[in-house]
N, C-alpha and C positions, 0 to 999 in steps of 0.2 A: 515259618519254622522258628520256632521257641528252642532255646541250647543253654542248661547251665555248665557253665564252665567251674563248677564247685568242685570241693574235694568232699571224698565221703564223709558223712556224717552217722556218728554210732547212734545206732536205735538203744540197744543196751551190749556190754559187758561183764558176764562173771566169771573171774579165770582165766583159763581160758576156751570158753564158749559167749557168743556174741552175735551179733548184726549189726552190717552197718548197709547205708544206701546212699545209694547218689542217681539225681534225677539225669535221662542223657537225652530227652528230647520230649516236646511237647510232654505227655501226659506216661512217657516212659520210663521206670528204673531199673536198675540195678541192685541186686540183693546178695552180698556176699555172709553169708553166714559160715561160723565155726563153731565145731564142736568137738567136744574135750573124748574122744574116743572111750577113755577108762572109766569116765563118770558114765556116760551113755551105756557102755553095752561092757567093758571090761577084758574088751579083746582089745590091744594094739599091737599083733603082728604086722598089720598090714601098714599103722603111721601110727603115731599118736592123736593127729589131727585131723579131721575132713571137711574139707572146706567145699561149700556148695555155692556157685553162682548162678542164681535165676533172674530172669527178665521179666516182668510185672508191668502192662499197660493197662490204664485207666479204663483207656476207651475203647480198649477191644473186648474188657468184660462184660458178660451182658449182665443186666439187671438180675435174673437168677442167681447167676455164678456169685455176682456180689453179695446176696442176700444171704444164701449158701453161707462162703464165706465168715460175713459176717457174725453169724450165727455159731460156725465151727469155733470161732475165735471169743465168741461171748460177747460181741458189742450189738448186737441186735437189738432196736429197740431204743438206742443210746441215740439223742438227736443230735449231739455233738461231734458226730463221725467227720472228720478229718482226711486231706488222700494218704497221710501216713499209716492212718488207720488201715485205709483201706486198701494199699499196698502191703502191708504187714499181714493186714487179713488172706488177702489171696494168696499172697506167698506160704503161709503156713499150711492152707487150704489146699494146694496144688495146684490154683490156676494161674500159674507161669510158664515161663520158659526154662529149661534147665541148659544154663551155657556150658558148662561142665562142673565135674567133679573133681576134688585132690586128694589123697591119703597122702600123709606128710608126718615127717619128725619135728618139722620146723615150724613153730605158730608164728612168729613175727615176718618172718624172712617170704614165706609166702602168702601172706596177706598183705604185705606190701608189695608185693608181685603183682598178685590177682589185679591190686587198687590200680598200680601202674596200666593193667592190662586191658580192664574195662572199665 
């Protein structure tokens, strides 16, 4: 059993809408993603924020799923495919876990929640 004990790390942020990840075992992440409620869709009755954490393993995806994937995400083809890649691809793709959902007023306060939490 392989364990990084890292802190996340941002895939990107603009705003505030972002991803970051952090690996939590063997070939498993963590994907906390945010998004900016009023850019997206222009309703924030519910938060201004919704913060999504999915679970992304390597090695439970099958060859398909990744190819899929990759292809939804536009690296198909691309020899240089990466597991960041390929975490980021499934994740966008839908083949993860969905640990829960937030609506939120608060961007900082609960993303550093979430980080603490998973």
């Amino acid at each position: 059993m392989k364990q990084d004990m890292i802190s996340y790390r941002k895939m990107y942020r603009d705003g505030f809408s972002g991803k970051w990840y952090k690996r939590f075992y063997d070939d498993c992440y963590y994907i906390i993603e945010a998004v900016d409620m009023d850019e997206a869709t222009g309703e924030t009755d519910q938060g201004k924020y919704m913060f999504i954490v999915q679970t992304v393993c390597l090695d439970c995806a099958s060859p398909g799923h990744l190819e899929s994937a990759l292809s939804y995400t536009g690296f198909d083809g691309n020899p240089n495919i990466t597991d960041l890649i390929k975490v980021e691809s499934l994740g966008s793709a839908g083949y993860c876990d969905v640990e829960t959902s937030v609506l939120t007023n608060s961007f900082d306060r609960t993303l550093r929640k979430l980080k603490e939490q998973y």
